[in-house]
Phi, psi and omega in degrees: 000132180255144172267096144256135165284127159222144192227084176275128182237160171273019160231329179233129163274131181248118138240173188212183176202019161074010174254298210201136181242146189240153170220162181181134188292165175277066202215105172264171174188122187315163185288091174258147177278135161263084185343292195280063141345295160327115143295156178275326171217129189307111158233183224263131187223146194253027195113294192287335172298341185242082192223091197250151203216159163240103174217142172077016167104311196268141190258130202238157129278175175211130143093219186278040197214311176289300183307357168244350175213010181270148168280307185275120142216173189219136185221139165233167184232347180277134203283329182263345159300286228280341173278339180270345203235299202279288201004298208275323177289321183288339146321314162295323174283305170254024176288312176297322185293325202280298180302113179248149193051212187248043177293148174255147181234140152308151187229138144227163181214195171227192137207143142069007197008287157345330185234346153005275191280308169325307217230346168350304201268301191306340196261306169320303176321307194296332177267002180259164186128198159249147161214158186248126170246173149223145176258147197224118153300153180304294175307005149092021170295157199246123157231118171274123177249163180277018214326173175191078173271129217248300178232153180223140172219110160271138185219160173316109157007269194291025179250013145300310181286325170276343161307334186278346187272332195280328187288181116275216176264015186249344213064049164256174234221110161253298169270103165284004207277345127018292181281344183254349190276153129289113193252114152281093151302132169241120187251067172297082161309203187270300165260345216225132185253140171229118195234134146245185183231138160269115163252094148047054159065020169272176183251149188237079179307278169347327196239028199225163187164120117338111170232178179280348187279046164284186189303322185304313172353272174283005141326275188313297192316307217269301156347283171317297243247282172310353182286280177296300186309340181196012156107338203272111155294080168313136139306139184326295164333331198267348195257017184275322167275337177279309188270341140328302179270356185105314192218132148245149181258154190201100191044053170109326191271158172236129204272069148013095204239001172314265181326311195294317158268000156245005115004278204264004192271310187290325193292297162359269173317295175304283182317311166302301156335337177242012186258320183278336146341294171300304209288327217250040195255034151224009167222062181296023186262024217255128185305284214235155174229111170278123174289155177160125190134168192285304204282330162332328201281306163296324214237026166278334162305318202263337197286309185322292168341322196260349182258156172283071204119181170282140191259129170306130172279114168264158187310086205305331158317337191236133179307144181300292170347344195253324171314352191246314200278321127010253169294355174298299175300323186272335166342296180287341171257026167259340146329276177296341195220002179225009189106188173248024193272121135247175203320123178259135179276151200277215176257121181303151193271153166290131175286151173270000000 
């Protein structure tokens, strides 16, 4: 039986099977024949560039493959679109990559603190079962697999990332000082930031809560601001590497994306900072606050500074973006491959 984290996120899909980890952007696009196969000139490729999937009969690009050769392609920010549509391929595309041969597999994955309770049931339904992918390789060779998701266990998002700070890789109980603490988590995502609360491993319904202040905010600002400078929608999806390097070209010119983005990066970071303000301004008891998420990943710099208590220092070695899914996996085994217990804080020791 194999155990995966899988994190379908709207801007990056993540699993992981604690051997090797996948990332792709969240970008489907129909299936075109490609005349010319042949690279012209050999460069170093992990895979992902080339992630073309067959599921339910219908044939997709994913990922960096749609964005470079679908005429259509589709990308979303709406949860019941994205769940109806996208969710069940990009899980099976990497579910297909992780899995060799016909092992059946656990699965948890996450959604939403905001979507939880909406989409929950509907989102399992759709990954347990049997399903046939086939992977189509850059030389258009075809491997048909066989899926067997055996068990599906959806949880609140952002409590991936603290199973990833409590467990190990075994599903074992590592930081017990965890179990025991008040924990805030901030999960800035692609559209959406989620803040919960851990009490001493309880879920804090008061202190948990969904806003619109994902990374996409500030996107769309820098979008707009490239619109009017050059006539060009860039799409969200297409600015991760442009805002990464600073700059992007656009039809020969090259546009300056510094100043603008640590601009909107910053008004960002100050608006969550003030969100979290708000939700938690009665549980100033709370030990620690964890950072966590792809746009978490961006924005800490400017976020640490702006919060009120301690921020955890995390593993600066593991891409943020990984942290949620991460712990999704030691989740499942700690469920599945250690039993059905969950984590108890421990007996206090006795005194003389």
């Amino acid at each position: 039986m194999e155990t995966l984290g899988i994190d379908i996120g709207f801007g990056f899909t993540k699993a992981t099977d604690g051997k090797q980890d996948l990332i792709f952007k969240s970008v489907l696009g129909e299936a075109t024949d490609i005349q010319f196969r042949d690279e012209m000139i050999t460069v170093e490729d992990d895979g992902v560039n080339h992630l073309q999937v067959e599921v339910d009969g219908k044939a997709y690009f994913v990922g960096e493959l749609a964005e470079r050769q679908s005429n259509v392609r589709f990308f979303t920010l709406d949860q019941a679109q994205f769940i109806g549509k996208f969710a069940k391929v990009f899980a099976l595309a990497a579910t297909a990559q992780m899995v060799k041969g016909f092992v059946p597999v656990n699965l948890v994955t996450g959604l939403p603190i905001g979507s939880y309770r909406q989409y929950k049931d509907e989102l399992a339904k759709l990954l347990v079962g049997e399903h046939k992918v086939t992977l189509i390789n850059g030389d258009g060779k075809r491997e048909e697999k066989s899926i067997s998701i055996n068990k599906v266990r959806v949880v609140p998002q952002p409590f991936g990332s603290l199973f990833n700070l409590m467990l190990n890789d075994l599903g074992e109980m590592g930081d017990k000082r965890l179990v025991k603490e008040k924990i805030g988590i901030i999960d800035v995502g692609f559209r959406t930031s989620d803040y919960t609360i851990s009490d001493k491993m309880r879920y804090s319904e008061r202190g948990s809560r969904t806003t619109d202040s994902g990374i996409a905010r500030a996107f769309n600002v820098i979008a707009t601001k490239l619109r009017e400078n050059s006539g060009i929608n860039v799409e969200l999806y297409r600015l991760y590497e442009a805002i990464d390097r600073g700059n992007i070209k656009i039809r020969g010119k090259e546009y300056d994306l510094s100043s603008l983005t640590e601009q909107v990066f910053s008004q960002l970071a100050t608006s969550i900072a003030n969100e979290v303000d708000r939700l938690w301004v009665d549980d100033w008891d709370i030990d620690a606050m964890v950072i966590t998420g792809g746009g978490g990943a961006v924005l800490a710099k400017y976020l640490k500074p702006l919060l009120n208590g301690v921020v955890m220092t995390t593993d600066p070695e593991l891409d943020m973006r990984l942290y949620n899914v991460h712990g999704y996996r030691k989740f499942g085994q700690h469920l599945w491959a250690r039993g059905n217990t969950p984590p108890q804080a421990p007996a206090a020791p006795k005194t003389d």
